[in-house]
C-alpha positions as CSV (number, residue, x, y, z in Angstrom):
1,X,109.2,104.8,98.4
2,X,109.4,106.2,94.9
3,X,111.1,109.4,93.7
4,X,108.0,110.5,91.7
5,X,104.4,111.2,92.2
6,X,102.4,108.4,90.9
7,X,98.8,108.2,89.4
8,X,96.8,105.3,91.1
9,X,94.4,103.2,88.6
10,X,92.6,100.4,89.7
11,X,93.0,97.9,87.5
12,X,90.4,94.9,88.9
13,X,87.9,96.3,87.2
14,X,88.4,97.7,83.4
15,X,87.4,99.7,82.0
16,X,88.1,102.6,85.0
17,X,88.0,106.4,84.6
18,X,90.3,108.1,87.0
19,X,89.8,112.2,87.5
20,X,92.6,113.7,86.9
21,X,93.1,117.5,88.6
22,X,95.3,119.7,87.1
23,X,95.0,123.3,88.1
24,X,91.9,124.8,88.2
25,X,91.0,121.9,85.3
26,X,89.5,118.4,86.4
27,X,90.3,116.0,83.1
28,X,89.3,112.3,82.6
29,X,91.4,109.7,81.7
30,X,89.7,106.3,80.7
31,X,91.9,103.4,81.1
32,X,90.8,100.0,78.8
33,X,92.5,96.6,78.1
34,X,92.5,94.8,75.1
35,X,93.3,90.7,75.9
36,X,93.8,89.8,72.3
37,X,97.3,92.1,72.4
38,X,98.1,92.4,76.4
39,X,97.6,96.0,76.0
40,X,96.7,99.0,78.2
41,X,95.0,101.5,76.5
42,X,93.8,105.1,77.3
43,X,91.5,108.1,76.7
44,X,92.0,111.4,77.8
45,X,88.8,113.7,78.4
46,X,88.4,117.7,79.4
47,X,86.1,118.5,82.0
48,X,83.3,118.7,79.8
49,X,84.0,115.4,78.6
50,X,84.9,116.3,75.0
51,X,87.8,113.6,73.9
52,X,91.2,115.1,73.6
53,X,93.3,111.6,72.9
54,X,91.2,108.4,72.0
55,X,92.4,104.9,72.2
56,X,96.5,105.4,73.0
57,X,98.1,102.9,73.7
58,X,100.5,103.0,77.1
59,X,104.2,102.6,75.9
60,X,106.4,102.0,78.8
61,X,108.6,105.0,79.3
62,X,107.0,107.0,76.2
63,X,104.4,110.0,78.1
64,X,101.2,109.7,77.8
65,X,100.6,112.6,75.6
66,X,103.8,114.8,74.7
67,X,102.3,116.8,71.9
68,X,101.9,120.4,71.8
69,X,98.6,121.6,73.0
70,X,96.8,124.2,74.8
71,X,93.7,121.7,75.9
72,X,96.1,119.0,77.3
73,X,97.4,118.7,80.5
74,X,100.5,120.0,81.1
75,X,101.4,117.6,83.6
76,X,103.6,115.1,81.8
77,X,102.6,111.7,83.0
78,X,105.1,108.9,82.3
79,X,104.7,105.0,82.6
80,X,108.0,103.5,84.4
81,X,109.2,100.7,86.4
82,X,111.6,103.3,89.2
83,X,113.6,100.0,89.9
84,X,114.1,99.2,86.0
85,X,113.1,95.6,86.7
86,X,110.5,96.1,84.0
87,X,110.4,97.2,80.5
88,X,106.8,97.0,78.9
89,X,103.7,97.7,80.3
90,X,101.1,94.6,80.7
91,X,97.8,93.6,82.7
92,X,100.3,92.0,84.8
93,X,103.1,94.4,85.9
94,X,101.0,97.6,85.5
95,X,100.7,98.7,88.8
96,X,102.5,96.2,90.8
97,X,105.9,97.2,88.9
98,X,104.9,99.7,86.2
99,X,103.3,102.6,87.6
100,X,102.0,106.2,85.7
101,X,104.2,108.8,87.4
102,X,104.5,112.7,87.3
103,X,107.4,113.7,85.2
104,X,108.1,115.8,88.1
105,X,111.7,115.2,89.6
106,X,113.5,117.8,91.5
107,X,116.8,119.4,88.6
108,X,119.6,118.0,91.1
109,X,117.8,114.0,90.6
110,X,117.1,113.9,87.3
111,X,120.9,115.6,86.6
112,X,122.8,114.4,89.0
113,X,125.8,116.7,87.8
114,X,123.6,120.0,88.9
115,X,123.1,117.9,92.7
116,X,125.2,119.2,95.7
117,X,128.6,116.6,96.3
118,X,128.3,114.7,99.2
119,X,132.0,114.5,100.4
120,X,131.4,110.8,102.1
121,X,130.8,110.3,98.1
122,X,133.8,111.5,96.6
123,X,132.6,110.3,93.1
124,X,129.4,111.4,93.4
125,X,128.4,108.2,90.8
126,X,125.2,107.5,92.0
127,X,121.8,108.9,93.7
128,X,121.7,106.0,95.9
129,X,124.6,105.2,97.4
130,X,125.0,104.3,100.7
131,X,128.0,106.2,101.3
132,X,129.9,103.7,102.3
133,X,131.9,103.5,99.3
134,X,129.8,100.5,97.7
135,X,127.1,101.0,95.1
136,X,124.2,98.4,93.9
137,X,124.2,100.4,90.8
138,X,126.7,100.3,88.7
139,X,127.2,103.2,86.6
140,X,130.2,102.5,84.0
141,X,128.6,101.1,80.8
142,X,129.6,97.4,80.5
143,X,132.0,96.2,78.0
144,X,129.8,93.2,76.5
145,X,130.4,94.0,73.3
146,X,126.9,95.0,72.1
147,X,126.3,93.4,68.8
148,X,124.1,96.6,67.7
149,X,126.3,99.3,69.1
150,X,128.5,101.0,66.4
151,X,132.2,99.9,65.4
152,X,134.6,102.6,67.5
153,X,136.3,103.2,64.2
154,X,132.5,104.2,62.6
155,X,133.6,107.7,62.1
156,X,137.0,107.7,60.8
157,X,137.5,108.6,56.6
158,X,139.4,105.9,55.5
């Protein structure tokens, strides 16, 4: 079960147009493939069918359109793997993995410091612990010394 609302698209047979109902406002969004790149592409339509955003391409975790205007949507719709298995979009993980979701979790799940404590967690480290003291996520960054993090000394006047 996922944590966010997800947009379903049918992907057998491309180009598909899903409706997409926001308010009292029914917009289009055309969904298209292009085999030369292994890309998923879209086109977003008001309900009179006038093109708001033409030929974007899907960027995993980047929302489909996050500009500032009155004729989009102002559902912000967001292409994610929830397990983090994934980290690009393709014909091939896009809905199996990689699904369009509603940018639409609850304050306490999205920051985890604003969630209520849980006193069989006393750490509170993780959204989906068991509470049984053991997590499957691990939450401390890992020392693997990152060859494109900066030195620790980066800051320092010498």
């Amino acid at each position: 079960m996922s944590l966010r609302d997800k947009l379903i698209v049918d992907t057998s047979d491309m180009p598909n147009y899903v409706i997409l109902p926001i308010g009292t406002e029914n917009f289009t969004i055309e969904f298209f493939y292009r085999e030369r790149f292994d890309n998923l592409y879209f086109s977003l339509y008001d309900s009179d069918d006038n093109p708001l955003v033409t030929g974007e391409k899907i960027v995993y975790g980047v929302p489909l359109w996050d500009i500032n205007d009155a004729n989009l949507p102002s559902e912000r719709i967001v292409p994610l793997d929830e397990t983090g298995a994934e980290s690009t979009v393709s014909i091939d993980n896009f809905q199996t993995s990689v699904f369009l979701y509603y940018d639409d979790l609850a304050p306490e799940i999205e920051d985890p410091s604003s969630a209520k404590v849980d006193e069989n967690d006393s750490d509170n480290s993780d959204l989906l612990d068991d509470d049984s003291g053991s997590s499957l996520i691990e939450d401390e960054p890992s020392d693997d010394d990152n060859e494109y993090a900066l030195p620790s000394d980066w800051g320092d006047e010498q």
